[in-house]
C-alpha positions in Angstrom: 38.7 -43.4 72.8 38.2 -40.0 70.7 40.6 -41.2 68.6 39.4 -44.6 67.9 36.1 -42.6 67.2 37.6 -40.1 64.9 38.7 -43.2 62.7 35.7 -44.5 62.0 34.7 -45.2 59.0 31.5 -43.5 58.5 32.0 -41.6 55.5 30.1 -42.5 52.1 33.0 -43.6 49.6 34.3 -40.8 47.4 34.1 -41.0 43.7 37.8 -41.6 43.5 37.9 -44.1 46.1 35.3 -46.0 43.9 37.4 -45.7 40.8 40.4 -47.0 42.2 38.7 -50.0 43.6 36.6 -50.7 40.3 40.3 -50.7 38.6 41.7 -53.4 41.0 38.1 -55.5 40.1 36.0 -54.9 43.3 33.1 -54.3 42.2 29.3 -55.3 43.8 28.8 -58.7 41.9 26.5 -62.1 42.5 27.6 -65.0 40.7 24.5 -66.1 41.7 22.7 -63.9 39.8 24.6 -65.0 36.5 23.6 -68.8 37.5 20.2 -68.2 38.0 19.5 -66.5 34.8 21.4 -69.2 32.8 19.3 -71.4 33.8 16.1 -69.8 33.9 17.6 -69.6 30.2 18.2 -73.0 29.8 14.7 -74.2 31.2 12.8 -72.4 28.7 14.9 -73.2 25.7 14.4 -77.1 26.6 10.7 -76.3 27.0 9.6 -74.6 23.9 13.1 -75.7 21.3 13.0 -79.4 23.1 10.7 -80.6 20.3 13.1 -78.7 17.4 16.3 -80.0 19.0 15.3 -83.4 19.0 13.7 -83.6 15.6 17.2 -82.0 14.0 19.1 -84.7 15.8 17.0 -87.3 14.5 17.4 -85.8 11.2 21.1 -85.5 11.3 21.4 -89.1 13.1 19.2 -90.3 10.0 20.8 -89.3 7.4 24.0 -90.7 8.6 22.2 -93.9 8.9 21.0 -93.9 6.0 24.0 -92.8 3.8 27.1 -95.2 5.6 24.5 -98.5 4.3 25.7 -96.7 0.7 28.9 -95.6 1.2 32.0 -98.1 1.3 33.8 -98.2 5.2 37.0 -96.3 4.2 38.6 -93.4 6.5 38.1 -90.9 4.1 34.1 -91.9 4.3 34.2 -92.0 7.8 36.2 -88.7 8.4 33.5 -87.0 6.0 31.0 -88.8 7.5 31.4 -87.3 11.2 32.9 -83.9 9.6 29.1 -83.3 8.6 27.6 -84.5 11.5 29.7 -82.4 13.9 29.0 -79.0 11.2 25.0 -79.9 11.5 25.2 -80.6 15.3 27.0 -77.2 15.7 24.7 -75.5 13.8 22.0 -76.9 15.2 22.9 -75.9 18.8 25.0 -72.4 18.0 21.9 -70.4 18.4 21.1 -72.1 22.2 25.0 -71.5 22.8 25.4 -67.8 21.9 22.4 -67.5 24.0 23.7 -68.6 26.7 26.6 -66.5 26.0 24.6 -63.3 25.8 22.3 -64.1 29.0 25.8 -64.4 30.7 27.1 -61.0 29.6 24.2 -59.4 30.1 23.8 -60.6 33.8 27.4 -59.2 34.2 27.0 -55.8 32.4 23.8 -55.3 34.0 25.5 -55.5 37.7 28.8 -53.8 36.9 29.0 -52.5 33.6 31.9 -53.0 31.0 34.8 -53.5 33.0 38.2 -54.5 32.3 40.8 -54.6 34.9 44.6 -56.2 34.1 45.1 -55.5 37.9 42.8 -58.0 38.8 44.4 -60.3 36.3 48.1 -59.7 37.4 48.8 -63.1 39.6 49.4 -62.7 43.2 51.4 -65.0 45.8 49.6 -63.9 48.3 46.7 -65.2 46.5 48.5 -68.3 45.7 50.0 -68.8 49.7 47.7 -71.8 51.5 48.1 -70.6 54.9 46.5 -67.1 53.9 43.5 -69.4 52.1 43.3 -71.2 55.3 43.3 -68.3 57.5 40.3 -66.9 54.8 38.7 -69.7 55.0 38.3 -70.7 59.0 38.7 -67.8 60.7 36.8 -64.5 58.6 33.6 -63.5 58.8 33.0 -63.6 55.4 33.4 -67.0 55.3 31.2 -67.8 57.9 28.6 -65.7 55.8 29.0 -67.8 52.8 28.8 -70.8 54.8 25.1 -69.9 55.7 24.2 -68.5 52.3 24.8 -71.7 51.0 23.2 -73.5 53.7 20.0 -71.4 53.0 20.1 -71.4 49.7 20.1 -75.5 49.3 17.3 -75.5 52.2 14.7 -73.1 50.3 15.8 -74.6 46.7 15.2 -78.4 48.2 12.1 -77.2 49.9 10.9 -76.0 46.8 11.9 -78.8 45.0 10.3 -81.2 47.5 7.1 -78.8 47.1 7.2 -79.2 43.2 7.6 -83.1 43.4 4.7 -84.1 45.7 2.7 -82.0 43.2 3.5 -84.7 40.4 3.7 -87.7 42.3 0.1 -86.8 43.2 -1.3 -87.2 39.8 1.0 -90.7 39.3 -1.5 -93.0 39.7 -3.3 -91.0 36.6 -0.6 -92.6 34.6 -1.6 -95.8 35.2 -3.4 -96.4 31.4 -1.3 -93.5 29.9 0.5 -94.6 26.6 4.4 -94.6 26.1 4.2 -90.8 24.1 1.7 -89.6 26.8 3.8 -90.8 29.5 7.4 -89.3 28.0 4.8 -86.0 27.7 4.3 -85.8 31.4 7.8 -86.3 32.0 9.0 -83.3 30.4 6.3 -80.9 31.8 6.8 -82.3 35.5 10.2 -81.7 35.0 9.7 -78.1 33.4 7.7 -77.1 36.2 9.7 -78.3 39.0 12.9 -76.6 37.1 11.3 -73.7 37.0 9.7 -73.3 40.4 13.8 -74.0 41.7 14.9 -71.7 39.1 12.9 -68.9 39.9 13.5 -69.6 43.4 17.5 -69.7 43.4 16.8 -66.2 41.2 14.7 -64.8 44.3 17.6 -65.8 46.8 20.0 -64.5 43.6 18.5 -60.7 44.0 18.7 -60.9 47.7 22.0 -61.7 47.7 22.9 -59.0 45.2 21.9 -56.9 47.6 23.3 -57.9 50.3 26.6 -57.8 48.1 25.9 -54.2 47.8 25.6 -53.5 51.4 28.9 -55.4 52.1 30.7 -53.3 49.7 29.7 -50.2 50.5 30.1 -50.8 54.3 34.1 -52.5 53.4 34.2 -49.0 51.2 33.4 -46.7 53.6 36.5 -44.1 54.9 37.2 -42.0 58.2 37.1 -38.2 58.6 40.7 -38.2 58.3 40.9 -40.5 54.9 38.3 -37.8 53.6 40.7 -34.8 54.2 43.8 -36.2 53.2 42.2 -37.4 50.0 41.2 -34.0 49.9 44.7 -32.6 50.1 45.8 -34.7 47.5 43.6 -34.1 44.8 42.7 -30.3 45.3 45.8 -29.4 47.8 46.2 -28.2 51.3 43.3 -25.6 52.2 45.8 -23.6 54.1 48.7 -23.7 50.8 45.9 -22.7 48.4 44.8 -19.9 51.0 48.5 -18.8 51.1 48.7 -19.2 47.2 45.4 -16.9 46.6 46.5 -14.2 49.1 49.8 -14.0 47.1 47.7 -13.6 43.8 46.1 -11.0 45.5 48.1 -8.9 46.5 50.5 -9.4 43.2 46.9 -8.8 40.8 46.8 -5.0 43.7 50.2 -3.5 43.4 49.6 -4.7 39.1 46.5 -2.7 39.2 48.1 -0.1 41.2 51.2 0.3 38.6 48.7 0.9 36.3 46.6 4.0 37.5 49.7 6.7 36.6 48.4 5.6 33.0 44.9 5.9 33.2 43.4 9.1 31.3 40.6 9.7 34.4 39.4 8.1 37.9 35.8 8.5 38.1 34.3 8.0 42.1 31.4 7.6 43.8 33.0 10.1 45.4 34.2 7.9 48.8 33.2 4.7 48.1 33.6 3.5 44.7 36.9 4.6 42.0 36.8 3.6 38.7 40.5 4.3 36.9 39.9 4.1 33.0 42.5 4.5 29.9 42.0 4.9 26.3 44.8 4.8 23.8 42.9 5.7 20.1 45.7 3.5 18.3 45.6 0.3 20.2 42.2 0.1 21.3 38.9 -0.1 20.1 37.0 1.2 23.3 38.6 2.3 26.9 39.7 -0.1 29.1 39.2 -0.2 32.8 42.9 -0.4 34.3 41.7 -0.1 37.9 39.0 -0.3 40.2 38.3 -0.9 43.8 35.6 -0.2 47.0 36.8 1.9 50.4 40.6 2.2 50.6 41.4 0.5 47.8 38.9 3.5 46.2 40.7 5.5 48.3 44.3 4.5 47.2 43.4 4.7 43.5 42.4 8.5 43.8 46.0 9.2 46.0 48.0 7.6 43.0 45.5 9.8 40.7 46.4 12.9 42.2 49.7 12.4 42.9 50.4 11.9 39.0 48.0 14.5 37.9 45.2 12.1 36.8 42.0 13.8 36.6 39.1 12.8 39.3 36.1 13.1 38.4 32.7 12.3 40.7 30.2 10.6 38.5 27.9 8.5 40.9 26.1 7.0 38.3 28.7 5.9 36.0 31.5 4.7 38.8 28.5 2.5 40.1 27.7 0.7 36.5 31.5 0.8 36.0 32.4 -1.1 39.0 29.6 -3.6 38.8 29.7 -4.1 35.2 33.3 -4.2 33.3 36.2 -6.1 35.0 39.8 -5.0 35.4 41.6 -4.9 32.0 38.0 -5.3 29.8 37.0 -2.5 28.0 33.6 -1.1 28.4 30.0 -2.1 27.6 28.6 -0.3 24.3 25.6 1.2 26.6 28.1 3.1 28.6 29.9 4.3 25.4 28.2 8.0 25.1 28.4 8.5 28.9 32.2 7.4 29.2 33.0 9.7 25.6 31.5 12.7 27.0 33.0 12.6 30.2 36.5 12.1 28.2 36.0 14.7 25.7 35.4 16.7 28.3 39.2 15.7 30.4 40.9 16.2 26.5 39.0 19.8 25.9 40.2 21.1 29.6 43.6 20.0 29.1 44.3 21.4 25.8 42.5 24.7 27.6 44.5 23.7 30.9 47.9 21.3 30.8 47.9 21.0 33.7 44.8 20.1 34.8 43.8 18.1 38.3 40.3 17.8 39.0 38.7 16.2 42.4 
């Protein structure tokens, strides 16, 4: 049992996780949504560009008519003929087309951005194998799910439908003295409004089942405490290697440090707590350089090395305290600490030119 616990996915999905799956095209998406907008999109270029559309086709359709009465029947007359018509008809309708294009994308980049995935276009025979659609198909749950989306979705869309209708055939007997135009007039706006009461009604159930997409996928994306920390390992490496790895650098970066402190020019302390090793070679550097430094016994160790080579130790509270906090190993020193660090070596140059061998603690 603690195992079975310990697996369970209850983790949010990690960024990489997310990444991977939006490369192999799974990705929260309602085809729905798409349909519903499209035609949303179609209803209301039928409503206000009906009256357009159909004057351009009667224009097109009469000027065919009227130029084959003056034009002899020959291929080449007919071939121009229906060349024209088809160029007019396609111009005429390119607008409502690339409209429909763009509502499309739109409804696609809004949900899942630009996306382009050759994974999820590489063919599959898994895919393709019937007894693996079959098994899809009768015995998941997802299945099942769909099965009652779609029985929902044609019981609200027929309800509303049904709702919209009685509405106009309550004003039928109205039409009883209404003329031909009047009557074809009616027509178009009953069907308008019931198309749009359906539409906006299949783009209602559209949202919700966007959502619900969502929900799905981020519950089938979820990982276990263990997926976590091995996807953890893999990207940043074990926590114990990199432990190992940074105790190594430690203790390499120490006995460099230590190396350096026979070449220091003066170790300046705290006295006990704080040491402060410092070189400056007038040729190669514009400023001394702090070579060494270190809290405790590392302080501690710095002054033995000191002393044992004859490096002058000098207690400076002040200035091992700025020192330590303020310039890093191998950095050379701040300009405000300039006049305070050349004084204090002036002062190691001019007592060993009075005393070579000078050792001062």
């Amino acid at each position: 049992m603690a195992e079975e616990s310990y697996q369970e996915k209850t983790e949010p999905a990690s960024d990489r996780k997310r990444e991977e799956a939006r490369g192999k095209g799974k990705v929260v998406r309602s085809v729905e949504l798409n349909s519903a907008l499209v035609l949303l999109f179609g209803l209301l270029v039928l409503y206000f560009g009906s009256t357009a559309l159909v004057s351009g086709l009667a224009s097109i359709a009469r000027t065919a008519f009227t130029r084959s009465g003056s034009l002899a029947l020959t291929a080449e007359n007919v071939h121009h003929m229906v060349s024209n018509g088809v160029v007019h008809i396609g111009v005429l309708i390119a607008p409502i087309v690339i409209g429909f294009l763009v509502i499309g994308l739109a409804a696609g980049y809004l949900q899942v951005g630009f996306m382009f995935s050759p994974k999820a276009m590489q063919p599959s025979f898994e895919k393709m194998n019937p007894l693996n659609g079959m098994k899809k198909i009768l015995l998941s749950r997802r299945s099942v799910v769909e099965l009652a989306k779609s029985i929902i979705k044609i019981v609200v869309v027929g309800m509303v439908a049904y709702g919209g209708l009685q509405d106009v055939l309550a004003e039928a007997p109205t039409l009883v003295d209404i003329d031909p135009a009047g009557l074809l007039g009616f027509i178009g706006q009953a069907g308008f409004s019931i198309g749009l009461r359906t539409g906006l009604a299949f783009l209602v159930l559209a949202a919700v089942d966007y959502f619900y997409q969502r929900f799905e996928f981020e519950k089938e994306m979820r990982m276990s405490k263990e997926e976590v920390k091995e996807e953890t390992k893999s990207t940043e490496g074990d926590p114990q290697v990199k432990s190992r790895v940074r105790s190594i650098q430690r203790r390499i970066a120490y006995r460099r440090m230590m190396q350096d402190v026979p070449r220091a020019d003066v170790v300046v302390t705290n006295p006990t707590h704080l040491a402060v090793a410092l070189r400056y070679d007038v040729e190669k550097m514009n400023a001394p350089t702090v070579v060494a430094k270190g809290a405790d016994l590392v302080a501690l160790k710095i002054k033995e090395i000191a002393l044992a080579h004859r490096i002058p130790v000098v207690e400076d509270r002040p200035l091992a305290q700025a020192l330590y906090r303020s310039v890093e190993i191998g950095a050379t020193i701040p300009e405000k600490l300039f006049q305070a660090v050349a004084q204090l070596l002036a002062y190691i140059y001019r007592l060993r030119q009075e005393q070579p061998t000078l050792t001062m603690h």
